[in-house]
C-alpha positions in Angstrom: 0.0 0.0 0.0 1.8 3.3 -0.8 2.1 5.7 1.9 0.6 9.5 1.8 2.9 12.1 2.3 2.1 15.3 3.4 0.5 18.2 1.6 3.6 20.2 2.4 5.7 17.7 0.9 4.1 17.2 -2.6 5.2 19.8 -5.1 3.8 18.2 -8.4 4.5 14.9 -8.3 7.9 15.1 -6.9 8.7 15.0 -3.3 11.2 16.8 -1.3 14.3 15.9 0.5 13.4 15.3 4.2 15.8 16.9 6.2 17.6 15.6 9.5 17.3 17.1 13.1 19.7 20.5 13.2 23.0 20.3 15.2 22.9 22.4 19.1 25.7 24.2 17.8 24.4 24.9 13.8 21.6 26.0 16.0 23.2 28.3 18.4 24.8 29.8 15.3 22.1 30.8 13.2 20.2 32.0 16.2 19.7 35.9 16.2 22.6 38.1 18.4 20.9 38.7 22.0 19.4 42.6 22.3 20.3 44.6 25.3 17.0 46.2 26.6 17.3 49.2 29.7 16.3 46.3 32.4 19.6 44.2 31.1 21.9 47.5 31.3 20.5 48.0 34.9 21.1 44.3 36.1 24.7 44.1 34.7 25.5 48.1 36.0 24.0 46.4 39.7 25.9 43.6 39.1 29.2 45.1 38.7 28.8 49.0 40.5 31.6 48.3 43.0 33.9 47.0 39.9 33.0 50.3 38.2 33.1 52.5 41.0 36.6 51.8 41.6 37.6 52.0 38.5 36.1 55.6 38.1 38.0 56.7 41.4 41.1 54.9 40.7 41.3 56.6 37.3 40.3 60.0 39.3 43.2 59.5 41.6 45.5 58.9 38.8 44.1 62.1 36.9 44.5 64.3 39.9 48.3 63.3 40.8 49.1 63.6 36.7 47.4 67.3 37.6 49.7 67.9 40.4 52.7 66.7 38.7 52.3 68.6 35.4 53.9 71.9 35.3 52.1 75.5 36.1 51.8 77.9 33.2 50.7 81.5 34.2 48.8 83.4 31.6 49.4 87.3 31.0 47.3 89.4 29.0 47.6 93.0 27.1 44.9 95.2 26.0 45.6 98.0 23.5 43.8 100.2 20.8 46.2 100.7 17.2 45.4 104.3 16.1 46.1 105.7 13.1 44.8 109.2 11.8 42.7 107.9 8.6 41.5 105.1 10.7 40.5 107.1 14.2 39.0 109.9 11.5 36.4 107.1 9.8 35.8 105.4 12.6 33.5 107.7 14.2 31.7 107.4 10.8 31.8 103.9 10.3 30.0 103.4 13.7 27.3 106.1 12.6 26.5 103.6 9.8 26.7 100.4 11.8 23.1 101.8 13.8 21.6 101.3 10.3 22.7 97.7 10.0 25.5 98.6 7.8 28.4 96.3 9.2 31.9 97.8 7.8 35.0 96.8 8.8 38.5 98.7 8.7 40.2 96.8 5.9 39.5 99.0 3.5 41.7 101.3 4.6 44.7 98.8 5.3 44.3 99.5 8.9 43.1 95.9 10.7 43.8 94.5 13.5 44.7 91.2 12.5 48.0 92.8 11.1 49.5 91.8 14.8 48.0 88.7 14.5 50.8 87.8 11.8 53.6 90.0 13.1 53.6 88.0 16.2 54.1 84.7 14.3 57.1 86.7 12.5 60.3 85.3 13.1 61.9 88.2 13.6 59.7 89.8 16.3 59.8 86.1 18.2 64.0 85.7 18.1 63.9 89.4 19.6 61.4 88.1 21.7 63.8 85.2 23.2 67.2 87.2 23.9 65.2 89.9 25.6 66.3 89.8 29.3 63.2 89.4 31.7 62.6 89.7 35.7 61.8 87.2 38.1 61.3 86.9 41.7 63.2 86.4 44.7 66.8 87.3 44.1 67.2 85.3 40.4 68.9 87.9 37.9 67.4 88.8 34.8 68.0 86.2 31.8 66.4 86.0 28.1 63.5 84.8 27.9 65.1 81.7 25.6 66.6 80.4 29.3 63.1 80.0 30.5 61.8 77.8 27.8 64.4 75.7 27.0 67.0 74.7 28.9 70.7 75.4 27.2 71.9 72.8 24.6 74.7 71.9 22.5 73.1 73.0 18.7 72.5 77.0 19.7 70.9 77.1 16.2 68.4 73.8 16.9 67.4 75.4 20.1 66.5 78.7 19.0 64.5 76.8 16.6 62.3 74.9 19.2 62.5 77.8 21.1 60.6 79.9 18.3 58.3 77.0 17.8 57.3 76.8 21.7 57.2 80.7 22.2 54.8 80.5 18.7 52.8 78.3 20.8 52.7 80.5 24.0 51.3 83.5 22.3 47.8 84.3 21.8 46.5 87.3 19.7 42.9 88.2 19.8 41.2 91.4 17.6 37.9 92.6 17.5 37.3 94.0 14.1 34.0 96.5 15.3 36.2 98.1 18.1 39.5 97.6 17.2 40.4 96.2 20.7 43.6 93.8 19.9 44.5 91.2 23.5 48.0 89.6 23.6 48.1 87.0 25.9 51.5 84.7 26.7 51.7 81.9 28.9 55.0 81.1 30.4 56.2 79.0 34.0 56.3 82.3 36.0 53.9 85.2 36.6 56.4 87.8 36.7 58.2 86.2 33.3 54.7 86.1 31.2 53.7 89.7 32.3 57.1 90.7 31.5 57.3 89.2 28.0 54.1 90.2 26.9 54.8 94.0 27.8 58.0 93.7 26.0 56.1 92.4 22.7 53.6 95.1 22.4 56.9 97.2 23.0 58.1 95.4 20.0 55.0 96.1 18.2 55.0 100.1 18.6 58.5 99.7 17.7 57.7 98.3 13.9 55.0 100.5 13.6 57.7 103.6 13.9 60.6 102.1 12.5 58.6 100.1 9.3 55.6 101.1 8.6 56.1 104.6 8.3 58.9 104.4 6.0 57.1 105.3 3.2 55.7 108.5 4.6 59.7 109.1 5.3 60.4 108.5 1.7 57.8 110.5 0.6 58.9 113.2 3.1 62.8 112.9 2.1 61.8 113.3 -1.4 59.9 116.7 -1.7 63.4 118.0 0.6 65.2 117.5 -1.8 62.7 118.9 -4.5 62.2 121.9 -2.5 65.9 122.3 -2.2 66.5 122.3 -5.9 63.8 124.5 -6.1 65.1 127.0 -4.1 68.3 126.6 -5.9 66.1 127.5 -9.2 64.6 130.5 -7.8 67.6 131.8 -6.5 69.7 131.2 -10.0 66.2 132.8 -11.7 66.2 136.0 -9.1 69.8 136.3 -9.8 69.6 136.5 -13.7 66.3 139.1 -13.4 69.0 141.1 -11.1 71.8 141.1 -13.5 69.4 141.7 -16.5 68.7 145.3 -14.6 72.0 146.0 -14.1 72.9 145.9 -17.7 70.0 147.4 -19.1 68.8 150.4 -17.3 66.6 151.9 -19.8 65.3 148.5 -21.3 61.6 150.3 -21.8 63.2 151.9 -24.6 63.6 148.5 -26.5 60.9 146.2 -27.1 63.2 143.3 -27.4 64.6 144.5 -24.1 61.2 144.5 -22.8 59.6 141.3 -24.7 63.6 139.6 -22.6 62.7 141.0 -19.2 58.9 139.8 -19.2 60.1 136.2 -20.4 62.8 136.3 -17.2 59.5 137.7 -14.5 57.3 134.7 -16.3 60.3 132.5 -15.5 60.8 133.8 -12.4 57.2 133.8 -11.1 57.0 129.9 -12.0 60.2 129.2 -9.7 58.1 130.9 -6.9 55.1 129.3 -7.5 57.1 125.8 -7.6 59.3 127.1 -4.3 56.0 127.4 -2.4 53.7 124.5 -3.6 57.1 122.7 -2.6 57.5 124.3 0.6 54.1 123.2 1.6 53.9 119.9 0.6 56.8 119.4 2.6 55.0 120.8 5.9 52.5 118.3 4.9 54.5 115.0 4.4 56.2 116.4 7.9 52.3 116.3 9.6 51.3 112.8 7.7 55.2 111.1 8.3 53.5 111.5 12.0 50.0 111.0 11.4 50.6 108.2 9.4 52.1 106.1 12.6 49.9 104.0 14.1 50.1 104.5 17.9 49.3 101.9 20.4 46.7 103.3 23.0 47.0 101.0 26.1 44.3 99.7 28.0 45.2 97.4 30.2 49.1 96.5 30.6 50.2 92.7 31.6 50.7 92.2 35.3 51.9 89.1 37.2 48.6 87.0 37.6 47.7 85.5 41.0 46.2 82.2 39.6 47.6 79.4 36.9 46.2 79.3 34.0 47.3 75.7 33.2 46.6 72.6 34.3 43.3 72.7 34.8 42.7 69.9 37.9 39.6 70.0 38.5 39.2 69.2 34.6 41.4 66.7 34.3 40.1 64.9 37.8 36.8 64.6 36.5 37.7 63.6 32.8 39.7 60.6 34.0 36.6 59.8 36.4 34.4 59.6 33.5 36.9 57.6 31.3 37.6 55.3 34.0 33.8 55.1 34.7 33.3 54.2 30.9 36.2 51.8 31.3 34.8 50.3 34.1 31.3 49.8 32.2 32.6 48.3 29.1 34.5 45.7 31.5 31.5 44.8 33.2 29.7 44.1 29.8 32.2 41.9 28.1 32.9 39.5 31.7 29.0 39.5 31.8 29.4 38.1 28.0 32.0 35.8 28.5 30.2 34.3 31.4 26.8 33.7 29.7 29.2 32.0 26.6 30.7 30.2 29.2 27.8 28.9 31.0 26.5 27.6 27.1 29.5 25.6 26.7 31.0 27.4 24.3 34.1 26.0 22.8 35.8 29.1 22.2 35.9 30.2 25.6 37.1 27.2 26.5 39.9 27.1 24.7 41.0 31.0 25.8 40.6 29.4 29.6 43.0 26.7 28.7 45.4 28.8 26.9 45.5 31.3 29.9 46.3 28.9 32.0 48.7 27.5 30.0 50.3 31.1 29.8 50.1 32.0 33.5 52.3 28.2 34.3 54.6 29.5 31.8 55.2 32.6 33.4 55.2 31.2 36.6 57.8 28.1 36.1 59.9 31.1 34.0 60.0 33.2 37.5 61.1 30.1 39.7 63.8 29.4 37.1 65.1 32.9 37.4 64.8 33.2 41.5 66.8 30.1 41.5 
């Protein structure tokens, strides 16, 4: 008699390959990964709190006697106002504009404040910088400033370099471009050191504003001298021939050539005056704008030895190494908690990494007996 097969198992005539019982661990493999819910997260944090709060103090400890080992940086800052004339002049007009919503800044005019952004990342403002001698306290003599960032080496020319590279690093420029308001901040080991540098750079700053940037007012200046010096020269040479033309020719109304020769000399001689005196005041005017021209640093508020360190931060660091250790500590008690639940399921692999750490701890230990003996 031939036996019925199931309706599932008839697929036109032909029947389908019954398959055999599935294997625990084919099983265990193709099940889906376990989801962590909030009730999970909670058990395994209860499980494991004291593992984690220890952890999160340990690494707190740690942070806060890193914090106390770490050197102290101090923090000086300097607060000045550049002025120049064309710039002081429009910026009373420039803010009359800004109430209308009209937001201008002072490029335009070649005056902004970011200039001293760049000029203190010069390398000539930051070797000056280095060899200038600085204070301290207590009854240590002045030294450059190179001796307190770097200790003296072999290569002079290698440690000026890392010394430019960490004073780079110290200096902070900040400008407003509404108000004009540049702050210079350096941060050095002493109080009375970073104070003392960062008055000597905005020293060095009025310094190139005098000795640079008003060159070209100088050249302009230097050039109408000596224009209104040859000037003068021509109008004395052209008084001088008007003179001697008199002297030889007394009567020269008589002769029209005479006449037509004399008015030719006063034409001649009235363009050397009018040259003499355009001269003569442009060159009280270059004198007014070689001066105007300057940009002069207005100071607010100079550097002075702060009280407080600027750098490290403890309290910071305490509490970031709290919450990595804390995080540590968490991630910890989620992989023992996996390990144990693989380990309860038999699984082989964990097995296997027990046997092998066992096999490495007897290793280590028969290699310490060997070397005691």
């Amino acid at each position: 008699m031939r036996r019925l097969l199931p309706r599932n198992q008839l697929s036109r005539g032909k029947t389908t390959r019954m398959t055999g019982p599935t294997r625990p661990e084919q099983a265990e493999a193709d099940a889906p990964p376990p989801t962590l819910d909030l009730i999970q997260f909670l058990r395994i944090v209860a499980d494991h709190w004291r593992g984690i709060v220890i952890t999160a103090v340990s690494a707190g400890l740690v942070g806060a006697a890193v914090s106390l080992v770490l050197p102290k940086y101090y923090r000086a800052e300097v607060v000045f106002l550049p002025e120049r004339g064309a710039t002081a002049a429009l910026r009373g007009a420039l803010a009359g504009l800004a109430q209308f919503g009209l937001q201008l800044g002072l490029e335009a005019e070649g005056e902004s404040p970011r200039i001293y952004q760049d000029l203190a990342m010069s390398r000539s403002i930051l070797e000056r910088l280095l060899w200038t001698p600085v204070p301290s306290v207590g009854n240590v003599p002045e030294r450059p400033l190179i001796d307190w960032i770097l200790p003296p080496q072999d290569d002079s020319t290698k440690r000026v370099q890392q010394a430019v590279q960490e004073l780079a690093k110290a200096i902070e420029i900040r400008s407003d471009l509404q108000t004009g308001v540049v702050r210079v901040a350096l941060e050095a080991r002493s109080a009375v050191v970073a104070s003392a540098a960062a008055n000597r750079l905005v020293e060095y700053f009025d310094d190139f504003n005098v000795s640079k940037r008003k060159s070209r007012a100088q050249e302009r200046r230097r050039f109408v001298e000596v224009r209104y010096r040859e000037a003068r020269g021509e109008l004395a040479e052209a008084e001088a021939e008007a003179v001697r033309f008199l002297e030889r020719n007394r009567l020269f109304q008589t002769s029209p050539e005479l006449v037509q020769a004399y008015e030719r000399l006063q034409r001649q001689l009235q363009v050397r005056q009018e040259v003499s005196l355009t001269l003569a005041r442009e060159l009280e005017t270059a004198r007014i704008s070689e001066v105007n021209d300057t940009p002069v640093l207005t100071l607010i508020d100079t550097a002075t030895p702060p009280a407080l360190r600027h750098r490290p931060r403890r309290t910071f660091i305490t509490i970031a190494m709290g919450m990595l250790g804390f995080v540590v500590g968490l991630g910890y008690a989620f992989v023992r908690e996996h390990v144990e639940r693989r380990a309860a399921g038999g699984d082989p692999d964990i097995a296997a990494l027990g046997d092998r750490w066992r096999t490495l701890r007897s290793r280590v230990g028969r290699t310490r007996a060997t070397g005691s003996a």
